[in-house]
ROKELO-190215 format. One record per residue (C-alpha): residue in one letter; x, y, z; residue number from 1. Coordinates in nm, 4 decimals. Each point is the difference from the previous one (the first is absolute). Example, Ala and Ser with C-alpha at 12.3 -4.5 7.8 and 13.67 -1.06 7.14 Angstrom:
REM residues 2
<pt code="a" c1="1.2300" c2="-0.4500" c3="0.7800" pos="1"/>
<pt code="s" c1="0.1370" c2="0.3440" c3="-0.0660" pos="2"/>
//
This chain:
REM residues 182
<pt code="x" c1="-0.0774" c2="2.2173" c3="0.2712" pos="1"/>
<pt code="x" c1="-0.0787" c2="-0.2183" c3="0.2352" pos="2"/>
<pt code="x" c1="0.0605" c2="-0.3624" c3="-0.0301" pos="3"/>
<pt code="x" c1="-0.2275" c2="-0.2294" c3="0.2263" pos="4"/>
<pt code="x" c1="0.0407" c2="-0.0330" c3="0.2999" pos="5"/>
<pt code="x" c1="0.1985" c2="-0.3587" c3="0.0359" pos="6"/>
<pt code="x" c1="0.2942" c2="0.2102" c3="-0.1854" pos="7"/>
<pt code="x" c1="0.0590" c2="0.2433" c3="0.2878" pos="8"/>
<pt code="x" c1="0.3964" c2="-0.0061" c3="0.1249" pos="9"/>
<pt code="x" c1="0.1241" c2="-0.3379" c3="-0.0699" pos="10"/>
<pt code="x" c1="-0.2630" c2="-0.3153" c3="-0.1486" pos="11"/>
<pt code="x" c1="0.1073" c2="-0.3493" c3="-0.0082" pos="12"/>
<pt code="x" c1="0.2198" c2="0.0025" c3="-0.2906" pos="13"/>
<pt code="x" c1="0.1898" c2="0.3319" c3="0.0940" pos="14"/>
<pt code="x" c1="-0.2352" c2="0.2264" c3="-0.1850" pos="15"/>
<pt code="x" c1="0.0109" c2="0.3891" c3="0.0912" pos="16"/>
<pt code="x" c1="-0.2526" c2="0.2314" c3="-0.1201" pos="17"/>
<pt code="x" c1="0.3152" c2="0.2315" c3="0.0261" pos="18"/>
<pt code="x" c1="0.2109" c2="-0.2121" c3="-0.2847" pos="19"/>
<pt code="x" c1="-0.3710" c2="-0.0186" c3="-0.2045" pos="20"/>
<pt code="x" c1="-0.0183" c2="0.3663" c3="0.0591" pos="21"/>
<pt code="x" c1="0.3790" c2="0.0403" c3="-0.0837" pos="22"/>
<pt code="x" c1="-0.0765" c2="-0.2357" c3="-0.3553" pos="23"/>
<pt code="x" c1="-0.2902" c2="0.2291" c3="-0.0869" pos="24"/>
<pt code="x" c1="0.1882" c2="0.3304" c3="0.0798" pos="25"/>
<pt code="x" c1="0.2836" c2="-0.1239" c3="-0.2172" pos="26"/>
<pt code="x" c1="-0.2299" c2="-0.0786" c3="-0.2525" pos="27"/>
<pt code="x" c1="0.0755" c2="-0.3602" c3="-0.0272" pos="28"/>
<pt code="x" c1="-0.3339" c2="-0.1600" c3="0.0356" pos="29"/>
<pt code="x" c1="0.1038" c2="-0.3128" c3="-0.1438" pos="30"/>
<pt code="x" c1="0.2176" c2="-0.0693" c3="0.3213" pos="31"/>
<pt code="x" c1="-0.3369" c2="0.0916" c3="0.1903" pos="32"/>
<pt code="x" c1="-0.2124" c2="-0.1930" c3="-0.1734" pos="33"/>
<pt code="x" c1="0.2242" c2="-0.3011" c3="0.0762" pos="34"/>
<pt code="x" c1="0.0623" c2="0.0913" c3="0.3831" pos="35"/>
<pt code="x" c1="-0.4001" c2="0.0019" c3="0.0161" pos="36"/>
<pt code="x" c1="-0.0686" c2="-0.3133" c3="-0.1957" pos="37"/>
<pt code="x" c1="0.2649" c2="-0.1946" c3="0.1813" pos="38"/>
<pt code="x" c1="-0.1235" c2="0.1450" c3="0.3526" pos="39"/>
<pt code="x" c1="-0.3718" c2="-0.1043" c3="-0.1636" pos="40"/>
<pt code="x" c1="0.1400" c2="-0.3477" c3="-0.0337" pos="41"/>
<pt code="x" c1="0.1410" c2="-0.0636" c3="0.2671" pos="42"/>
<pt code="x" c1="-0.2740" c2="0.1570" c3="0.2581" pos="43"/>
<pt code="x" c1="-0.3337" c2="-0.0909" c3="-0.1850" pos="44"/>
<pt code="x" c1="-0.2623" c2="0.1839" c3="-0.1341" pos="45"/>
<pt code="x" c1="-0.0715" c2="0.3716" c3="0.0998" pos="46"/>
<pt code="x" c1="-0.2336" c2="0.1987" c3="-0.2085" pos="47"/>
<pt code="x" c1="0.1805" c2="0.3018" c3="0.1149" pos="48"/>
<pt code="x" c1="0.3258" c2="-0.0675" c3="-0.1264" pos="49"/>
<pt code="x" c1="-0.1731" c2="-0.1618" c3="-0.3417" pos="50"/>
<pt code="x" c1="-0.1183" c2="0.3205" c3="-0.0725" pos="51"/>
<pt code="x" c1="0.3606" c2="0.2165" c3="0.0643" pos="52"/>
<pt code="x" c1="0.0824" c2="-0.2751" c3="-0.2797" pos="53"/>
<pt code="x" c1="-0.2309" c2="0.0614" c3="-0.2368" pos="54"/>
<pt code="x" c1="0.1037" c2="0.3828" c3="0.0725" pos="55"/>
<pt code="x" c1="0.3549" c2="-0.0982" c3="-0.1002" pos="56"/>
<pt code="x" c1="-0.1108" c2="-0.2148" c3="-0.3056" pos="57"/>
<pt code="x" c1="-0.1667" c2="0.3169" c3="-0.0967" pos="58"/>
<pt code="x" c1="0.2410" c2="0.2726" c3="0.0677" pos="59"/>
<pt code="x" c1="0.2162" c2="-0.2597" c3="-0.2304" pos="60"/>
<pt code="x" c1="-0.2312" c2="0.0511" c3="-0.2501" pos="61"/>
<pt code="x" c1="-0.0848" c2="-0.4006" c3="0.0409" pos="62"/>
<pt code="x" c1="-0.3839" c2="0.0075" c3="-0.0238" pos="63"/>
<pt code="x" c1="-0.0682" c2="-0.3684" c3="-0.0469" pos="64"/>
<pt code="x" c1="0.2235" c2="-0.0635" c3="0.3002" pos="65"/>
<pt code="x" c1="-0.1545" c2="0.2742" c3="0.1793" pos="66"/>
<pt code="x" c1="-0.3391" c2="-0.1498" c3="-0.0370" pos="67"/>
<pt code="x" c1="0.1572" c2="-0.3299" c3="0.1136" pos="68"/>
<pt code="x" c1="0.0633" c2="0.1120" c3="0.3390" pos="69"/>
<pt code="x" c1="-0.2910" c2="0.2504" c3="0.0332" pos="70"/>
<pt code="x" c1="-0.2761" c2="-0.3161" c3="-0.0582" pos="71"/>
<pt code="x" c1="0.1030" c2="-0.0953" c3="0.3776" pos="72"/>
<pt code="x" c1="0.0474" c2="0.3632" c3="0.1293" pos="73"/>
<pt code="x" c1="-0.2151" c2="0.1942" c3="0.2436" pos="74"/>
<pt code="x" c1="-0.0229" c2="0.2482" c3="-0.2659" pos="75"/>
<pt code="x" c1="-0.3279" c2="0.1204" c3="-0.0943" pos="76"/>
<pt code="x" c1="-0.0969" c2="-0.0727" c3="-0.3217" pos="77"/>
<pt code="x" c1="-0.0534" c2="0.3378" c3="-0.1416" pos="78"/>
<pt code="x" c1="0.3512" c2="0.0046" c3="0.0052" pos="79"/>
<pt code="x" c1="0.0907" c2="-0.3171" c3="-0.1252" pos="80"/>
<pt code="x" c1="-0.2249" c2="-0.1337" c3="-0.2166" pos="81"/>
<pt code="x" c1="0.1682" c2="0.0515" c3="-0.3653" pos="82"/>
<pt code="x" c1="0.3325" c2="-0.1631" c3="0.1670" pos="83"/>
<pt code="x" c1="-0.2094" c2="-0.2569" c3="0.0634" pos="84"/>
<pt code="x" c1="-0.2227" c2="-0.0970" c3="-0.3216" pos="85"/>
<pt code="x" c1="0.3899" c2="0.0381" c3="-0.1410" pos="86"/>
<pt code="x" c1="0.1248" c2="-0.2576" c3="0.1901" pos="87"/>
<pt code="x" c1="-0.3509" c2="-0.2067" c3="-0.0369" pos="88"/>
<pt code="x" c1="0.0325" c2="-0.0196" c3="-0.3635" pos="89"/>
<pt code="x" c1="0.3956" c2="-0.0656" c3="-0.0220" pos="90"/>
<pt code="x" c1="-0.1680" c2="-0.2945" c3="0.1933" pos="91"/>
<pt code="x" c1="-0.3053" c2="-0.1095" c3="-0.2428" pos="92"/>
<pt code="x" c1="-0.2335" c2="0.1778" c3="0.3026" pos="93"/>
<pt code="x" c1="0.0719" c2="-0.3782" c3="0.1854" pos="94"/>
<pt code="x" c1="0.0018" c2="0.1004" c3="0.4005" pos="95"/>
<pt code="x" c1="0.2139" c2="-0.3577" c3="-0.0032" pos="96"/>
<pt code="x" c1="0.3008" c2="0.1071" c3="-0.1833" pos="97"/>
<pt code="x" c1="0.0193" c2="0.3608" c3="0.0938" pos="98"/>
<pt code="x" c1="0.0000" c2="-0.1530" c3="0.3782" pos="99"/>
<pt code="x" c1="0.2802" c2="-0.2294" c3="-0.1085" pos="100"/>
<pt code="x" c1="0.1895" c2="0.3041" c3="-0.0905" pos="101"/>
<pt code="x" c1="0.0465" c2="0.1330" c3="0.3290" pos="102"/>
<pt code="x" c1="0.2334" c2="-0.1571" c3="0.3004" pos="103"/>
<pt code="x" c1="-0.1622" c2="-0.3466" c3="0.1321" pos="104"/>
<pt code="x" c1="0.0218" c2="0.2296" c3="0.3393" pos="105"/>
<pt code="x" c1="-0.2404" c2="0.2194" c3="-0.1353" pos="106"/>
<pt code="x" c1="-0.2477" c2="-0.1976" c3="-0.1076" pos="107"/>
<pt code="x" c1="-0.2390" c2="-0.0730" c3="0.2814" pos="108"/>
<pt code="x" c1="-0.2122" c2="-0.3317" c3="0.0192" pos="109"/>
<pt code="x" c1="-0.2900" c2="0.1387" c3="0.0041" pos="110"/>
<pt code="x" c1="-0.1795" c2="0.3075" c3="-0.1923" pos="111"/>
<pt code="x" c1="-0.1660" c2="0.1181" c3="0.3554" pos="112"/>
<pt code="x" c1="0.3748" c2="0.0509" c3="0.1247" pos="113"/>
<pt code="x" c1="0.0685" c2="0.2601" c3="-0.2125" pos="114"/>
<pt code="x" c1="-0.1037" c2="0.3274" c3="0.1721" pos="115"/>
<pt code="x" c1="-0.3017" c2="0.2838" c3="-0.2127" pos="116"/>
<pt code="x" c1="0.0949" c2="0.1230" c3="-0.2675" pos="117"/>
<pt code="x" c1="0.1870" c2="-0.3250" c3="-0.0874" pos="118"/>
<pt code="x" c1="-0.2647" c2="-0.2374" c3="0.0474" pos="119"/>
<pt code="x" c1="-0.2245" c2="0.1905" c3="-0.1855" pos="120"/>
<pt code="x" c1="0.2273" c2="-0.0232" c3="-0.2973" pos="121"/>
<pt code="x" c1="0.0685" c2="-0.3367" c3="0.0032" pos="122"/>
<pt code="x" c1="-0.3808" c2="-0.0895" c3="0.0045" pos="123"/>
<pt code="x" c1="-0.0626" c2="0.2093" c3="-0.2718" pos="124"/>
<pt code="x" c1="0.2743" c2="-0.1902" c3="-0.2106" pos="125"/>
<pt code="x" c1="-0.1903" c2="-0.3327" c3="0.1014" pos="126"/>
<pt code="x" c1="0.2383" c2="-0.1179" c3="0.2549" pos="127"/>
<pt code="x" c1="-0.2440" c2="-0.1207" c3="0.3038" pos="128"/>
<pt code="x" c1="0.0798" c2="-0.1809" c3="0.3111" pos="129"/>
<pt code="x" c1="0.3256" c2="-0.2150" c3="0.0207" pos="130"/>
<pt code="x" c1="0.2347" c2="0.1199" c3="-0.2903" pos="131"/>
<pt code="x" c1="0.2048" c2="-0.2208" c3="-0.1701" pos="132"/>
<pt code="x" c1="0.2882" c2="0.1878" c3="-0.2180" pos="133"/>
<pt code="x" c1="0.0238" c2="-0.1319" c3="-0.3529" pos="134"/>
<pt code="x" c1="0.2946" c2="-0.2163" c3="-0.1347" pos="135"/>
<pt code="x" c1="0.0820" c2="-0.2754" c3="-0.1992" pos="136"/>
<pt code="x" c1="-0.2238" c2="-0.2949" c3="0.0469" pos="137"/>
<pt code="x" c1="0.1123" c2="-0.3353" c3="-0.0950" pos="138"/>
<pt code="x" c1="-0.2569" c2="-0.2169" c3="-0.1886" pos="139"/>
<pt code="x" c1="0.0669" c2="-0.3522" c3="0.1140" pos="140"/>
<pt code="x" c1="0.2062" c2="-0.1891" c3="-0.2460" pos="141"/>
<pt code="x" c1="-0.1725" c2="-0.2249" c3="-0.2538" pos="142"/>
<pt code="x" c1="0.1763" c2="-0.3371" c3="-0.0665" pos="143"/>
<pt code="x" c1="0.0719" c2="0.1192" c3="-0.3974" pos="144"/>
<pt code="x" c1="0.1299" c2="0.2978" c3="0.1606" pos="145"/>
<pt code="x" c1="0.2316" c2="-0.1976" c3="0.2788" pos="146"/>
<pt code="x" c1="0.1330" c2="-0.2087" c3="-0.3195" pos="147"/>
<pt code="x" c1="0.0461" c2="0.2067" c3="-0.2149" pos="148"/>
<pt code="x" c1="0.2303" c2="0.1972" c3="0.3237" pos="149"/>
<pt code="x" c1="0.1879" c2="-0.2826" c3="0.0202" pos="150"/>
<pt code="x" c1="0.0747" c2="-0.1052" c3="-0.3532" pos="151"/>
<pt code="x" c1="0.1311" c2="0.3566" c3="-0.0535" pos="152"/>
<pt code="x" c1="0.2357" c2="-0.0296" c3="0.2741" pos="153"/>
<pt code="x" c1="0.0873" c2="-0.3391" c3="-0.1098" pos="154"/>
<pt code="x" c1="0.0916" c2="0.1455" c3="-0.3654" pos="155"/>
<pt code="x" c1="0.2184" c2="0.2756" c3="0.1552" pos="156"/>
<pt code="x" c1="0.1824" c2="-0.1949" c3="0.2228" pos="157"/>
<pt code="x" c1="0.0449" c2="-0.2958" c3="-0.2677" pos="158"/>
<pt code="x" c1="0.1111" c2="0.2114" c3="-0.3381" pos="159"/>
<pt code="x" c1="0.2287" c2="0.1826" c3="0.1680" pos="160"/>
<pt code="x" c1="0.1902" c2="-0.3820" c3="0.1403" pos="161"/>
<pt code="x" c1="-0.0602" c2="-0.1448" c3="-0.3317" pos="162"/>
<pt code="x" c1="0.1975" c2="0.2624" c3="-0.2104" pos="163"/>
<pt code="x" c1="0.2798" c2="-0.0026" c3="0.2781" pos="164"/>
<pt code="x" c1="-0.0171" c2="-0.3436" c3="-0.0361" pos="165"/>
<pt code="x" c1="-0.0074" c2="0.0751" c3="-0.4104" pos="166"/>
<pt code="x" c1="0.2934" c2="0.2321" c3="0.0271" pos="167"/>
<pt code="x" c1="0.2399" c2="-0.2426" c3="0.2481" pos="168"/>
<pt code="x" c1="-0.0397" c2="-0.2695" c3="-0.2403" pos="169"/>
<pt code="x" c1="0.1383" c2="0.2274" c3="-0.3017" pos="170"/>
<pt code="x" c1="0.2853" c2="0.1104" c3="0.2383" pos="171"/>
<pt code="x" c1="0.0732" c2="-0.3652" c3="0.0629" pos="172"/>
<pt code="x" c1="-0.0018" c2="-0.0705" c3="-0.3972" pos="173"/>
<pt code="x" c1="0.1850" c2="0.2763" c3="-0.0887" pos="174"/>
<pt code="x" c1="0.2445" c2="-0.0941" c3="0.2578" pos="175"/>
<pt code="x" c1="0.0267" c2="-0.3933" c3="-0.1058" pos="176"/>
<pt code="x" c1="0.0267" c2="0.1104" c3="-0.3579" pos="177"/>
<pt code="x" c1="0.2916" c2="0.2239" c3="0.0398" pos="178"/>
<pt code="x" c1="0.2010" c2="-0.2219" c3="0.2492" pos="179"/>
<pt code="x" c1="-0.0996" c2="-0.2741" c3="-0.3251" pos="180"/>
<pt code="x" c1="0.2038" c2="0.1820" c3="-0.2448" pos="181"/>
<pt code="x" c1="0.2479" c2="0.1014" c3="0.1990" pos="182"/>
//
């Protein structure tokens, strides 16, 4: 098995194809998933390693995960393909927000970046020229919108001083009332 060839003795983050090996062998793939992912993060994208994930994710018995990490893998798509069109429609078939799934370091700038079969993939999912990962857009804020913000915040920082307020002046009652008929 091999594993690419930036994880060869020791990578950047102390990753040893010997303790993946080891993980695998053992037959905790969970703990080699992670050691992958987290060498994946930390070194950027490498289609090679992508696709020893989405061999893990499978072997895990993880097929939408799987198909996660095989979209950006130099794995042909003979292969890969129903991994993929699982993870597609976990992700309404938007390119955007199955991109935003993966690490920011491996998502490239540009769809010409990404090495054949990848591109290929991507292109055929729409995504063309400079990709932008989907998130959460913020519509700019109305003024009914900015007031009615505020006056919320207003209420819940007001009712909650008004019935302390409420509740020290029934202490102080109480207190003048009994000290009255004592």
């Amino acid at each position: 098995m091999g594993l690419g060839r930036r994880v060869q003795d020791r990578g950047a983050a102390g990753l040893s194809s010997r303790d993946v090996q080891a993980d695998i062998a053992a037959g905790d793939l969970g703990t080699a998933k992670l050691r992958l992912a987290s060498y994946l993060t930390s070194t950027g994208y490498d289609p090679v390693l992508c696709g020893r994930l989405g061999d893990l994710c499978r072997d895990m018995k993880d097929p939408i995960e799987a198909g996660r990490w095989y979209l950006v893998s130099d794995r042909p798509d003979n292969e890969v393909a129903h991994y993929i069109e699982g993870f597609a429609a976990r992700h309404g078939e938007l390119v955007g927000n199955m991109l935003a799934a993966l690490p920011a370091r491996c998502r490239l700038a540009n769809v010409e970046l990404y090495p054949e079969p990848v591109r290929s993939r991507l292109q055929r999912l729409g995504a063309e020229g400079p990709i932008r990962a989907a998130g959460k857009r913020r519509e700019p804020e109305t003024t009914a919108s900015r007031v009615t913000r505020k006056g919320c915040a207003a209420i819940a920082l007001i009712l909650p001083a008004g019935l302390m307020l409420l509740g020290l002046i029934s202490i102080v009652r109480a207190i003048s009332s009994w000290l009255e008929h004592r």
